[in-house]
C-alpha positions as CSV (number, residue, x, y, z in Angstrom):
1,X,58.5,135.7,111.0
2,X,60.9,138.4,110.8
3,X,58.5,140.8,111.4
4,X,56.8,139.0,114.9
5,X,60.4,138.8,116.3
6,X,60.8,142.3,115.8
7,X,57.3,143.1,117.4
8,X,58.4,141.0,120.7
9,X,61.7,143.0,121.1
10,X,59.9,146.1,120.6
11,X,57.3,145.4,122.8
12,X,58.9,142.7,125.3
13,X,58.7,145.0,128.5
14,X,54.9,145.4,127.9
15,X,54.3,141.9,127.1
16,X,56.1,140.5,130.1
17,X,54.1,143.0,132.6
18,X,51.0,141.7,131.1
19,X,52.1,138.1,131.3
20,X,53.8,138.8,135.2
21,X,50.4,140.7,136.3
22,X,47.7,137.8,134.9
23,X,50.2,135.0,136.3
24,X,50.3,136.7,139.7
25,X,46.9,137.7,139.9
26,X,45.6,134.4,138.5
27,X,47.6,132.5,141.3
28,X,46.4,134.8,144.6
29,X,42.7,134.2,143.1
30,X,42.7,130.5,142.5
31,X,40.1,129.3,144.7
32,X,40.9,132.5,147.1
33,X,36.8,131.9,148.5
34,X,37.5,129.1,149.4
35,X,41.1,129.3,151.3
36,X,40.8,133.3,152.7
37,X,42.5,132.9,155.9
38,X,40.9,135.1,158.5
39,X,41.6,134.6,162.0
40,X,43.0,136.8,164.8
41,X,44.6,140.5,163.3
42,X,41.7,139.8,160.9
43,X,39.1,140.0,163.2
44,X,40.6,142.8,164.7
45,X,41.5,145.1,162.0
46,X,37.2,144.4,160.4
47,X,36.1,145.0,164.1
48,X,37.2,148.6,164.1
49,X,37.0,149.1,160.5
50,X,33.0,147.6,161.1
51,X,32.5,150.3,163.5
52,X,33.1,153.1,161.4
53,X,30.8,151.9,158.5
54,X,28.0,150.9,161.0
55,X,27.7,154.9,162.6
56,X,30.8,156.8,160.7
57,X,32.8,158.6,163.0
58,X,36.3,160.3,163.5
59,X,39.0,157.7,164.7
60,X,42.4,159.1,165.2
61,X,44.3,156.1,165.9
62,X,44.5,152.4,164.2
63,X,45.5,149.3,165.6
64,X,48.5,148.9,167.7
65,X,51.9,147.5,167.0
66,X,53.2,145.3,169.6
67,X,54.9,144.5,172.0
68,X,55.3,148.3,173.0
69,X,51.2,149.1,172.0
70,X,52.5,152.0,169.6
71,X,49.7,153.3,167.9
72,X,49.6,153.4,164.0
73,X,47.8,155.6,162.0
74,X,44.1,155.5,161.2
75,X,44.0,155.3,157.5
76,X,44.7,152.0,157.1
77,X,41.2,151.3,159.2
78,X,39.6,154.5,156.7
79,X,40.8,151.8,153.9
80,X,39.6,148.8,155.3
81,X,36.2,150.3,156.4
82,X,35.8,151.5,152.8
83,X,35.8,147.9,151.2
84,X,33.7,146.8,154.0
85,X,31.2,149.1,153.4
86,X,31.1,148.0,149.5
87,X,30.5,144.2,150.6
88,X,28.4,145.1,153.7
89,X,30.8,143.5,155.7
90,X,31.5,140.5,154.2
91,X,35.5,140.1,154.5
92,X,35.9,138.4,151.2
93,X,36.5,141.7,149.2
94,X,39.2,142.2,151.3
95,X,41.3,139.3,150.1
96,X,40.7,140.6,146.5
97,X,41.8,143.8,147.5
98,X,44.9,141.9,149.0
99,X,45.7,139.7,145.9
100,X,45.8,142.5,143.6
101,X,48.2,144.3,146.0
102,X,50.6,141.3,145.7
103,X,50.2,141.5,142.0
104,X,50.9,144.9,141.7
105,X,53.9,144.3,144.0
106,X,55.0,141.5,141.1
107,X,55.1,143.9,138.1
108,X,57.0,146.9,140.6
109,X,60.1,144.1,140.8
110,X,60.2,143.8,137.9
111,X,59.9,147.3,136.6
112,X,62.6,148.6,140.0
113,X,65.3,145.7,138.9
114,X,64.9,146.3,134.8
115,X,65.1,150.2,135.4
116,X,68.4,149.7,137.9
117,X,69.7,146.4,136.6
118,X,68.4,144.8,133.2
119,X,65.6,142.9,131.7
120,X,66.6,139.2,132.5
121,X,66.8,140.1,136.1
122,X,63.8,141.7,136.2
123,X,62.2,138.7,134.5
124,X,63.4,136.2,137.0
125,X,62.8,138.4,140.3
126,X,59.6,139.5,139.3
127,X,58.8,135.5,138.1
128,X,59.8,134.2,141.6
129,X,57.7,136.7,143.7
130,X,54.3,136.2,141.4
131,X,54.7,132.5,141.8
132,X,56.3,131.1,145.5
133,X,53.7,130.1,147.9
134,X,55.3,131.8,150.6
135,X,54.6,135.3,149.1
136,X,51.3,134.1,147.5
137,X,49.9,132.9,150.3
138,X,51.2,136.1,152.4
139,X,49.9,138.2,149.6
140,X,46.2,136.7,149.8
141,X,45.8,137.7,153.7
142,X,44.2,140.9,154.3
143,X,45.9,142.9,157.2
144,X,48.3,145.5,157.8
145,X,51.6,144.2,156.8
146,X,50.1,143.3,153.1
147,X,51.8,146.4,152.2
148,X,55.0,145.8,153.4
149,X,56.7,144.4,150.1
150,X,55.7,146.8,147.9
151,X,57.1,149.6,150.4
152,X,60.2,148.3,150.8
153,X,60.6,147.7,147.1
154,X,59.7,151.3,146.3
155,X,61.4,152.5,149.1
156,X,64.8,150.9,147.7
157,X,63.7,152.2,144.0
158,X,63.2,156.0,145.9
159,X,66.9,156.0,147.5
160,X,68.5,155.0,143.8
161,X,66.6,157.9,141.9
162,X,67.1,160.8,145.1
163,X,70.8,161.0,143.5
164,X,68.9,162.2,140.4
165,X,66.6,164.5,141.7
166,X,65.9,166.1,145.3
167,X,62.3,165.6,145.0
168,X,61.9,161.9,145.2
169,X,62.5,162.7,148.8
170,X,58.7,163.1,148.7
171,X,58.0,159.5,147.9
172,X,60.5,158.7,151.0
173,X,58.4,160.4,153.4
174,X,55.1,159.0,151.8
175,X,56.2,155.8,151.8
176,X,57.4,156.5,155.7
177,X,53.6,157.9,156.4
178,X,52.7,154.1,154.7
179,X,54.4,152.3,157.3
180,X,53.0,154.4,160.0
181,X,50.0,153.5,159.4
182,X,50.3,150.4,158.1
183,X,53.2,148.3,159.7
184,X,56.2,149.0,161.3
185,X,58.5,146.3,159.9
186,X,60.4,148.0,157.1
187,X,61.0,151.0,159.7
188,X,65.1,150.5,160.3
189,X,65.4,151.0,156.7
190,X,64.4,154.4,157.2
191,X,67.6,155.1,158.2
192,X,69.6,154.0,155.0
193,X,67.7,157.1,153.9
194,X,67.8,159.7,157.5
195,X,71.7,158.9,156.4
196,X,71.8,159.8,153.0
197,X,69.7,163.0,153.0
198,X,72.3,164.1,155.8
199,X,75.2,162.9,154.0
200,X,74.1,164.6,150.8
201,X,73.2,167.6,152.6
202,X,69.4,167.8,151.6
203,X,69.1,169.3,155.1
204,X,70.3,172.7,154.2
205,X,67.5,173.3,151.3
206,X,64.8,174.6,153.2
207,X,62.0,174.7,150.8
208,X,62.7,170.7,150.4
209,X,62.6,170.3,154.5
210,X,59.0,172.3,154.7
211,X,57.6,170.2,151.7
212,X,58.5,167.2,153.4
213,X,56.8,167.8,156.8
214,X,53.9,168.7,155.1
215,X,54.0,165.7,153.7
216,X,54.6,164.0,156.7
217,X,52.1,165.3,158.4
218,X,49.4,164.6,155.9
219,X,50.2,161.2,157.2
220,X,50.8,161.6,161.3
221,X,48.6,164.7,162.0
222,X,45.6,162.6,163.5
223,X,48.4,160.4,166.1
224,X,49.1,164.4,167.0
225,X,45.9,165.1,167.8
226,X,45.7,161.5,169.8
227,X,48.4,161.9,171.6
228,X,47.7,166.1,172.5
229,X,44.7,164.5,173.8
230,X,45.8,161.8,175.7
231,X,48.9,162.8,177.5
232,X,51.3,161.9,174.6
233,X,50.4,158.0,175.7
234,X,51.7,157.4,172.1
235,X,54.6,158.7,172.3
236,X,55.2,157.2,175.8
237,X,54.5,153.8,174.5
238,X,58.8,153.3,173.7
239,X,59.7,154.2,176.9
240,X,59.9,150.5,177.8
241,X,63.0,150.2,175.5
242,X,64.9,152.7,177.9
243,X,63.4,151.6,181.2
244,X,65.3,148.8,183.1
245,X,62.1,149.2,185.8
246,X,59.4,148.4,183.3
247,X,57.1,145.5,183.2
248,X,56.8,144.2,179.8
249,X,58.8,142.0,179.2
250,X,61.7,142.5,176.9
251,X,63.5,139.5,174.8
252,X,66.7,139.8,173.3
253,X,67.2,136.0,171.3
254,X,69.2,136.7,168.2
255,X,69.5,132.6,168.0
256,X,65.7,132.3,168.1
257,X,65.7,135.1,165.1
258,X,68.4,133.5,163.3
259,X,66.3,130.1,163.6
260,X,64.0,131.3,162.6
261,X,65.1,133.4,159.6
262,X,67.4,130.8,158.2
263,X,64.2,128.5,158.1
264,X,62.3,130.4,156.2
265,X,65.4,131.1,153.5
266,X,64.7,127.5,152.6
267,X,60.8,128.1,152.3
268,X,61.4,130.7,150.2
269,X,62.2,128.0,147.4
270,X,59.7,125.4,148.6
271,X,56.5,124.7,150.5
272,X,54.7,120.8,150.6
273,X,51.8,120.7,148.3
274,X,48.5,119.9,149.8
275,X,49.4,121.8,153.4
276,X,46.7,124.2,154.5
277,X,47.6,127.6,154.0
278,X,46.9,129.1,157.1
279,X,48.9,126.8,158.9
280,X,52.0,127.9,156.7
281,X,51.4,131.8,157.9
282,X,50.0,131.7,160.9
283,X,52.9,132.1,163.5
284,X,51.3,130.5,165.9
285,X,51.6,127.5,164.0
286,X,55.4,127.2,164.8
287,X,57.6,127.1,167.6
288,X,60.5,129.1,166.0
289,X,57.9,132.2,166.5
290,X,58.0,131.9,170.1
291,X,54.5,132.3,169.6
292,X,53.8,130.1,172.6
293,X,57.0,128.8,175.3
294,X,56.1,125.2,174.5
295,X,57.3,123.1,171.1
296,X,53.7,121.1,171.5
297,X,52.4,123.1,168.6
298,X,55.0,121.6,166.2
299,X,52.9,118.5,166.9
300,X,50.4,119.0,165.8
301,X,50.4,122.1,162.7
302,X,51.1,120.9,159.3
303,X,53.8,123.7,158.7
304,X,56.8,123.0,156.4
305,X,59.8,123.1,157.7
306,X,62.3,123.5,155.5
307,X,65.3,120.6,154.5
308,X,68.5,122.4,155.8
309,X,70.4,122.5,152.0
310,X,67.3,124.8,151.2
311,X,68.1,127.5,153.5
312,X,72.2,126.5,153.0
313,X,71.4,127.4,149.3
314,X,70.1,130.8,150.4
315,X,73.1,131.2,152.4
316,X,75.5,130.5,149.9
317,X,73.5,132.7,147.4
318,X,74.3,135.9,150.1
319,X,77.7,134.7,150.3
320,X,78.2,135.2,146.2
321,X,76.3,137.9,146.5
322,X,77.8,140.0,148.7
323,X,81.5,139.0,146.5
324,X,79.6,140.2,143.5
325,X,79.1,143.0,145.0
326,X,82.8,143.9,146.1
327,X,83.9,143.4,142.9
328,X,81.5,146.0,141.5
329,X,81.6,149.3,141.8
330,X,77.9,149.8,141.3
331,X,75.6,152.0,143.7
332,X,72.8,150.3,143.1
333,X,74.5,146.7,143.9
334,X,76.0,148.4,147.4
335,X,72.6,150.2,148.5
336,X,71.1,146.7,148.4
337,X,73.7,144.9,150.0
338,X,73.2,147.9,152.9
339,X,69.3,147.0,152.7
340,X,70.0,143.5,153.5
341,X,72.6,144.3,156.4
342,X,70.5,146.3,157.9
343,X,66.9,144.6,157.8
344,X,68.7,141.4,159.1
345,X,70.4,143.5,162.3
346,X,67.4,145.4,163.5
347,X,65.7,141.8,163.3
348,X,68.1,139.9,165.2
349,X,67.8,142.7,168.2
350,X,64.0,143.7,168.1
351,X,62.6,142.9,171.6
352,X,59.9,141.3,170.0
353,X,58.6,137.6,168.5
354,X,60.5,135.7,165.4
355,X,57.0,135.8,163.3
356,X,58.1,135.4,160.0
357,X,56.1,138.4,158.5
358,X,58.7,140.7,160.5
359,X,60.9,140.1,157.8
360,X,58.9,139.6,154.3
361,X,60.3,142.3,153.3
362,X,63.5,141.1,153.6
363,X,62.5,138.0,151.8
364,X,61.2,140.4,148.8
365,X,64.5,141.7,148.5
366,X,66.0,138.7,148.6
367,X,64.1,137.8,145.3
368,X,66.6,140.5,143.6
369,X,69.2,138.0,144.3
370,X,68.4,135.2,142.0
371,X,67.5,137.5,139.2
372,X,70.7,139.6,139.3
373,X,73.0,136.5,139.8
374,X,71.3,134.4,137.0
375,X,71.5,137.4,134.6
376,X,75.0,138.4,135.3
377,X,76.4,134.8,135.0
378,X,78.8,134.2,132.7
379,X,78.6,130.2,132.2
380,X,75.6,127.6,132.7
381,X,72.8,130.5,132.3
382,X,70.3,128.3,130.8
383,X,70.9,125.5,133.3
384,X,70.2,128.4,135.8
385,X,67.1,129.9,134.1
386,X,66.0,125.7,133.6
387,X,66.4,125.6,137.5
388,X,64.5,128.9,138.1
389,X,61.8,127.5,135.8
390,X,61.7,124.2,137.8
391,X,61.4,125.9,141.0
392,X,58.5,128.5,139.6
393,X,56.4,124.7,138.3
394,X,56.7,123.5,142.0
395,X,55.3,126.2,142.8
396,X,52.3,126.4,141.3
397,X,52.2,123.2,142.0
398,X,51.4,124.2,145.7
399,X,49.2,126.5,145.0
400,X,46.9,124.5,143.2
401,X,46.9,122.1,145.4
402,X,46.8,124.1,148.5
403,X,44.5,122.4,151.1
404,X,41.4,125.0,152.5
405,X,40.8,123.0,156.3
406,X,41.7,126.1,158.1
407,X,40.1,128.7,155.4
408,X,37.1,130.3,154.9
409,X,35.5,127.8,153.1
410,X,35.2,125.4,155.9
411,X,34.3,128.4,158.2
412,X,31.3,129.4,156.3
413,X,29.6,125.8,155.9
414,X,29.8,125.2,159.7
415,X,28.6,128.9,161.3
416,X,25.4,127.6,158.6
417,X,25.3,123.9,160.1
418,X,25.3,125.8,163.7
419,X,22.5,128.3,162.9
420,X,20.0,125.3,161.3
421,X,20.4,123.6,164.9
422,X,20.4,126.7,167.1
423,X,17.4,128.7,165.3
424,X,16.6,132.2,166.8
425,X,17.6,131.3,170.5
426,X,20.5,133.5,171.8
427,X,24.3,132.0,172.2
428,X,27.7,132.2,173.4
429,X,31.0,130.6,171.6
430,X,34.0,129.8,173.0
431,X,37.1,128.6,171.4
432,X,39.9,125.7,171.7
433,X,42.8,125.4,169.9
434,X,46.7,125.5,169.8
435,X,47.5,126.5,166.3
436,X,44.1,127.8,165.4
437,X,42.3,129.3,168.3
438,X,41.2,132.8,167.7
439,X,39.8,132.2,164.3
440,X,37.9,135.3,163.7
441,X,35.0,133.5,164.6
442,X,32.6,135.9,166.3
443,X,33.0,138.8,163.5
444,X,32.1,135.7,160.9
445,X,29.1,134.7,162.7
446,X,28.7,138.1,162.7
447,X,27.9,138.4,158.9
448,X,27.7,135.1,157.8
449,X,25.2,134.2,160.7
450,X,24.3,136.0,163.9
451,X,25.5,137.8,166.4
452,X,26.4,136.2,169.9
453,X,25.5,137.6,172.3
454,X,29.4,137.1,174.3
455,X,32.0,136.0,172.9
456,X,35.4,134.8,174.2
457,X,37.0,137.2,171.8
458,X,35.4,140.0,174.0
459,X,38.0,140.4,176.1
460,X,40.6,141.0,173.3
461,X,38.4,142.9,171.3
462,X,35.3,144.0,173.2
463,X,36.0,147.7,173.6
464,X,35.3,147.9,170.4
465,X,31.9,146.4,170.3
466,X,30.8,147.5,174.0
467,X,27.2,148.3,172.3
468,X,27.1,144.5,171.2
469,X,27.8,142.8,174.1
470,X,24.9,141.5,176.0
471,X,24.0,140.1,179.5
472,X,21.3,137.8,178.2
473,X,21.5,134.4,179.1
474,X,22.5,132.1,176.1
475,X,20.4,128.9,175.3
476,X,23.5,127.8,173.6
477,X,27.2,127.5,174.3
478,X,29.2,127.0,171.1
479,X,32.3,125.6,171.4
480,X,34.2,125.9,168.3
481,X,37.2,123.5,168.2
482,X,40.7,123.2,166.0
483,X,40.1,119.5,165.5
484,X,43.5,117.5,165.5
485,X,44.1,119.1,168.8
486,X,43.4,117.1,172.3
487,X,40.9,118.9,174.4
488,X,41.4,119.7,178.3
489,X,37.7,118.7,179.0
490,X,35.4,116.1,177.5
491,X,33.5,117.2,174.8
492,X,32.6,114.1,173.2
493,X,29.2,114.0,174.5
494,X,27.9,117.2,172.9
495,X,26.6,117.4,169.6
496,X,29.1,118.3,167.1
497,X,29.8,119.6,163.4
498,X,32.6,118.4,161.6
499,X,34.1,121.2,158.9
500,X,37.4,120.7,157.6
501,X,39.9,121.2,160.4
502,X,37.3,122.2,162.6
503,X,34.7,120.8,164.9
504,X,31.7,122.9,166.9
505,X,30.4,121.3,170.1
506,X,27.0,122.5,170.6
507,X,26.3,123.0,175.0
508,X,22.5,123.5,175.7
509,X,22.9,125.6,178.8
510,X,21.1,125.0,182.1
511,X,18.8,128.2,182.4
C-alpha cells in the first residue's frame, strides 16, 4: 500500500496529464460525427482551403477579419487545405483536428498554472476547461479562432518566463505570427508584452531585435508581398478607425458588450442539457451578438441564457480575485490580473459585434480563477473542490446529452434524401432561416452529394469558385429550410424532407 501511495506522488503530474488529455479528448469526440457544426466561416475557410488541393497554387492572403476586411495570413488556409486533402474533402477530419487542439489546450492549463502556481490549481483549471460545454463545444468547431485559447494561455506562460531569459521573446512573436494568421482576438494582449520588452529594455539588444523580425516575418512575409502588390490595400483596411468620412459603419456599445459578456460568465458554469450545439455557438443565434437589429431570433433559437446568480457568481469571483491579488505581492498573480483588464477593455470599445468567441480567451483565463482561489483557500476546501466536482458532472452531463438537429448528422441524411429524388438532373439551392441560414450547405452537397450548379452562397463566396458556377438552367430548385422558423412565402405545397431541425422543399422549375 505504502509502496502505491508513493508511486502516485512520484508520478502524480504524469498521471493527471494522462487522465486530463483522455477526459478532454474523450468529451470533444463523443458522437463528434454526428453533432460537427459546419455552417457559415466553415464553408468559407474549406472553400479556399478546397481550391488549393483541387489545382495547388500560391495564395498570399487567408480569410478576412471583419468589420475592417483586414487580411490574415495564408497558413492557416495551407493548414486547413492539408487535412482536406487527407479526407478528399470531406470536413469531418477537420473537427478531429479541432478536438485534439482543445485537448492539447486542457493539459497546457494545467501544466502553465502548476509550473507558476501549484498542482491543485492546475488540477481544477485544467478540470474545468476539459469538461464545460461552453469550451467543448467551441473546441469541436473547426475554424480560425480554434486556436485562440491555447495562444493566449501560452502567451501569458511566455511573458512569466521572458524575466528568466531574453529568448522566450521568440515564442512572443510566434505566437503573435499565430494570431495573424489565425484570429485577431487575443491581439490587445500584445501589448502587455510591446510594454514589457520596452520597459525591460530588450530594445537595446540588437541581436535579440533581428532574431525577432526574422521570426516575424516567417509569419507576415506573404501579406508583404499582398499588399506590395496590391497598393498596400491591407494595410489601408484600418483606416476606417481614423476616418470620420468613411462608410462602414462603426459601433461603439460597451452596454451591448457588457450584456453580453456578463451572460456568458454564467454559461461558463452551465449550459441546459439536450440544447443543440450549434445553437449555443452560433452568434447568430442570440440577440446580445447584435448579430441581427431584431430580438425575433431569441424566439425561436434554443440558446441558454444564463440565471443572473451564475454570471453574479463570476462577478463576485473577479471581485475576490482581484483582493487576492492586492494582498499578494506575486508577478505572476498581477500579470494576470493585467490580462484580464485589458482583454475586457479592448472588448468593451472594439467597433465591432458582441459574438461571444471575441472573448474565449478571456473566458480561458478565467478558468485560472477557480483553480487558484480553491487552492489557496484556507477554510471549506473540500466543500469547494465537492462544488467544482458537481459543476464538472453537470457538465458531462451536457455533453452527453447534447442534441445533433443543427449538426452534421442531420445534414448528411437529407443532401442523400434530396439526391434519391433529384437523380442526375442539374439544381439550384437556396436557403431560409434566422438562426441557421447559411449552413454550409453548397460545399456539403459538394462532397457528400453534387455540385449545384448556383448556389445562394455564391454571392458571399463565389469568387472563389468562379470555375464552378454555371448558367445552366436547373430542373430543380432546392430550398433548404431551418424548420422552427415561419417562412415569408408558402412552401407547403412542395415536396419536402424532414431532417432534424431542418426541412428541404424540393421546386421543379418551369423550363
Amino acid at each position: 500500500m505504502k509502496d502505491k501511495v508513493n508511486f502516485l506522488k512520484k508520478y502524480k503530474v504524469y498521471i493527471w496529464l494522462i487522465l486530463i488529455f483522455s477526459l478532454a479528448f474523450f468529451l470533444r469526440t463523443y458522437r463528434l460525427p454526428d453533432i460537427y457544426v459546419f455552417n457559415l466561416d466553415e464553408e468559407h475557410q474549406a472553400e479556399y482551403a478546397w481550391t488549393i488541393v483541387q489545382n495547388f497554387h500560391i495564395i498570399w492572403i487567408g480569410v478576412a477579419s471583419s468589420p475592417l476586411e483586414f487580411y490574415l495570413g495564408p497558413y492557416f488556409t495551407y493548414f486547413t487545405a492539408f487535412w482536406l486533402w487527407i479526407s478528399k474533402g470531406d470536413p469531418l477530419i477537420t473537427a478531429y483536428i479541432a478536438a485534439l487542439t482543445g485537448s492539447i489546450t486542457s493539459v497546457t492549463i494545467f501544466l502553465v498554472i502548476w509550473r507558476l502556481f501549484n498542482f491543485a490549481a492546475g488540477v481544477v483549471s485544467s478540470a474545468l476547461y476539459a469538461t464545460l460545454p461552453l469550451f467543448i463545444f467551441f473546441d469541436q468547431k473547426y475554424w480560425n479562432p480554434m486556436f485562440v485559447p491555447l495562444v493566449v494561455v501560452l502567451l501569458y506562460l511566455t511573458l512569466n518566463l521572458v524575466k528568466k531569459s531574453k529568448w522566450w521573446w521568440i515564442l512572443y512573436t510566434i505566437l503573435l505570427g499565430v494570431v495573424l494568421n489565425t484570429q485577431l482576438a487575443p491581439l490587445p494582449l500584445f501589448f502587455i508584452g510591446v510594454w514589457l520588452f520596452i520597459r525591460g529594455n530588450f530594445f537595446k539588444d540588437l541581436k535579440l531585435l533581428f532574431i525577432l523580425l526574422l521570426t516575424f516575418m516567417l509569419f507576415y512575409w506573404p501579406l508583404v508581398v499582398f499588399d506590395f502588390n496590391h497598393n498596400f490595400s491591407n494595410m489601408k483596411a484600418i483606416a476606417p478607425l481614423f476616418n470620420k468620412n468613411t462608410e462602414i459603419k462603426i459601433v461603439f456599445d460597451p452596454v451591448t458588450k457588457f450584456n453580453s459578456l456578463f451572460d456568458s460568465l454564467g454559461r461558463f458554469w452551465y449550459l441546459n442539457p439536450g440544447i443543440p450545439n450549434s445553437d449555443e455557438i452560433n452568434f447568430g443565434c442570440t440577440s446580445l451578438s447584435h448579430a441581427n437589429d431584431f430580438k425575433i431570433i431569441d424566439k425561436y433559437t434554443q440558446r441558454t441564457r444564463s440565471p443572473l446568480w451564475l454570471s453574479l457568481i463570476s462577478a463576485a469571483l473577479f471581485i475576490y480575485f482581484y483582493r487576492f491579488v492586492i494582498k499578494r505581492k506575486n508577478s505572476a498573480l498581477n500579470l494576470l490580473a493585467v490580462f484580464y483588464l485589458v482583454f475586457f477593455t479592448f472588448f468593451l470599445i472594439y467597433p465591432g459585434g458582441a459574438f461571444e468567441y471575441y472573448y474565449l480567451g478571456f473566458l480561458t483565463l478565467f478558468t485560472f480563477i477557480p483553480g487558484i482561489l480553491v487552492a489557496n483557500a484556507n477554510r471549506h476546501r473540500l466543500l469547494l473542490f465537492v462544488i467544482i466536482c458537481t459543476v464538472i458532472l453537470f457538465g458531462v452531463n451536457t455533453i452527453l446529452r447534447t442534441s445533433d438537429e443543427f449538426s452534421l448528422r442531420p445534414k448528411k441524411l437529407l443532401i442523400k434524401q434530396v439526391m434519391d429524388i433529384i437523380g442526375k438532373e442539374p439544381f439550384s439551392i437556396d436557403g431560409r432561416g434566422i438562426c441557421h441560414n447559411y449552413e454550409g450547405w453548397r460545399y456539403l452537397f459538394k462532397i457528400y452529394g453534387r455540385l449545384p450548379e448556383q448556389s445562394y452562397s455564391d454571392r458571399l463566396y463565389g469568387w472563389i469558385y468562379t470555375k464552378e458556377i454555371t448558367d445552366k438552367q436547373p430542373v430543380y430548385t432546392v430550398i433548404l429550410s431551418e424548420d422552427r422558423i415561419p417562412l415569408a412565402e408558402d412552401l407547403t405545397s412542395l415536396p419536402s424532407i424532414k431532417v432534424g431541425g431542418y426541412r428541404a422543399y424540393i421546386k421543379k422549375n418551369i423550363l
